[in-house]
C-alpha positions in Angstrom: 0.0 0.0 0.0 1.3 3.7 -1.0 -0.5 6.7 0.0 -0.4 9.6 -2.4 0.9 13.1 -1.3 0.7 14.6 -4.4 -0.1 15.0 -8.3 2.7 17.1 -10.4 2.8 18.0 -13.7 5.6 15.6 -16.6 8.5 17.2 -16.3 11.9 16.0 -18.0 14.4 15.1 -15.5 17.3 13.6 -17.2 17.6 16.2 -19.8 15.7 18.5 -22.4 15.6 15.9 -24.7 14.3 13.4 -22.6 10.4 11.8 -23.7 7.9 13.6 -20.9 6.3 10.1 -19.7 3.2 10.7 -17.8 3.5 7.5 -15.8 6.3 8.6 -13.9 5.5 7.9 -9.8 7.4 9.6 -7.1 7.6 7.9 -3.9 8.3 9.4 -0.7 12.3 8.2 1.1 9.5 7.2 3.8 7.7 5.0 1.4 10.2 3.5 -0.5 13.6 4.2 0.6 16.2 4.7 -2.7 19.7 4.9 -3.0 20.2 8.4 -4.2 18.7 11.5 -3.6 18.3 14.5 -5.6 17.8 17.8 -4.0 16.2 20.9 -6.0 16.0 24.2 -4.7 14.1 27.3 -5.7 16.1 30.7 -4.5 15.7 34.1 -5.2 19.6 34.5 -5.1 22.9 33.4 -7.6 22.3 29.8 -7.1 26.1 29.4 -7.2 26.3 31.4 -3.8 24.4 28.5 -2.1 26.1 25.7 -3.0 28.2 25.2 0.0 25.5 26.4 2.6 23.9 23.9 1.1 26.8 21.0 1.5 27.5 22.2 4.7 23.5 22.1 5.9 23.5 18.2 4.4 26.4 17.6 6.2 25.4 18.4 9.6 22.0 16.7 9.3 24.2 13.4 8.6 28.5 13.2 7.9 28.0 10.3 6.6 25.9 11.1 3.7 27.9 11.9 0.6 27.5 14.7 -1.3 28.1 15.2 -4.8 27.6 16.6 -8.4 26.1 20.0 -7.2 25.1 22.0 -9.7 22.9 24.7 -10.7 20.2 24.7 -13.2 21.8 26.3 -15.8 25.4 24.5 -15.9 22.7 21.2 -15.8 21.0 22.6 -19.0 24.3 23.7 -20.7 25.7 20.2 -20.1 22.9 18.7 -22.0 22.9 21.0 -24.6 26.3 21.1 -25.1 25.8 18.1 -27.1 23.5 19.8 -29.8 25.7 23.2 -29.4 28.9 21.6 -30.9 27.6 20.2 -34.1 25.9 23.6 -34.6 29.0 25.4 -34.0 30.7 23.1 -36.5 28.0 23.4 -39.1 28.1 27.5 -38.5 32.3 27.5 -39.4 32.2 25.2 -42.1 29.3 27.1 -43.8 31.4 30.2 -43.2 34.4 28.8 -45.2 31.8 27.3 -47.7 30.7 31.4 -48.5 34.6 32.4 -48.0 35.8 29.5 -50.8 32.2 30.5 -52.8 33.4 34.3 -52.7 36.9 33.6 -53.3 36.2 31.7 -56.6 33.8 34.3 -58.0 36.8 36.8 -57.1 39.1 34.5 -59.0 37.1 34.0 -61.8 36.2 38.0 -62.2 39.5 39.0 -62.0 40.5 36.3 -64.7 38.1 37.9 -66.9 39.3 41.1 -66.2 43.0 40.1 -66.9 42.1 38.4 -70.0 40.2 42.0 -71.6 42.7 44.3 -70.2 43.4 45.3 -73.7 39.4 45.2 -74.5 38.8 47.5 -71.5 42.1 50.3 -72.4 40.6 50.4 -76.0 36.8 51.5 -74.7 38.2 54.0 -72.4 40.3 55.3 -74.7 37.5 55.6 -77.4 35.8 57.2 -74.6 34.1 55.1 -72.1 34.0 56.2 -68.6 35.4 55.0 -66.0 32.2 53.7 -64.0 30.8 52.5 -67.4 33.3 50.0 -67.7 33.3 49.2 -63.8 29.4 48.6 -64.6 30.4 46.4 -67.1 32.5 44.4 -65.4 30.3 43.7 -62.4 27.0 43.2 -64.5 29.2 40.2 -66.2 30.8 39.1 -62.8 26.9 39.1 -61.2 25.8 36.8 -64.7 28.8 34.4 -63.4 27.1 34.6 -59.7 23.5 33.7 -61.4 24.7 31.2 -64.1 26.1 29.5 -60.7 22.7 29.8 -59.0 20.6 28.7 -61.9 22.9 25.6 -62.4 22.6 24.8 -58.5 18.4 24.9 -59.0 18.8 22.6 -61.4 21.3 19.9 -60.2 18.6 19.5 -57.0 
């Protein structure tokens, strides 16, 4: 026989990505004594000042008890999604040399194309052209290279 002293809410308390179960039963130590213990406390303070008030208070209720892996809520939530955070992290630098490499290769190939019509581009500004007319030029056919790559990448998925 149990008695019941109360109905809470699921909650996850492994980790964030644990399955909320709803059959989950808490017993009183009274009722059904365990080998562990976790202790949770709510405090209107920096949970990190408490922590060895609250050692000491455990330890004077009972030396013998050990007392380990204090931690506050937020180290226990970084810890589980530290994880998920590194692939992330990963994927986030990797995609940043992906645009670097992209960027450096449309560089490369505009300023091959400029190289190869240096002659092109002294005989229209010498017949006249201005300067920003052939800088217009240049980047209209440099942003054709960036969409001729775009178009081709629509069509290889």
């Amino acid at each position: 026989m149990r008695t019941i002293v109360g109905v809470i809410t699921p909650i996850k308390s492994l980790g964030l990505d644990d399955p909320i179960r709803k059959e989950t039963i808490y017993y009183s130590y009274a009722q059904r004594p365990v080998n562990g213990i976790t202790l949770t406390i709510r405090t209107q303070v920096a949970p990190a000042s408490l922590i060895e008030a609250v050692r000491s208070t455990v330890l004077n209720i009972d030396p013998e008890l050990p007392v380990y892996q204090i931690r506050t809520l937020s180290d226990r939530i970084n810890s589980t999604l530290q994880s998920k955070r590194t692939p992330m992290v990963l994927l986030g630098v990797f995609g940043g040399i992906a645009v670097l490499l992209a960027s450096l290769g449309v560089y490369g190939a505009l300023a091959f194309s400029v190289g190869q019509r240096t002659q092109e581009l002294g005989i229209r500004m010498a017949l006249g052209a201005a300067a920003n007319d052939v800088l217009h030029l240049i980047l209209r056919q440099g942003m054709w290279l960036v969409e001729l790559g775009r178009v081709s990448d629509w069509s290889a998925t």
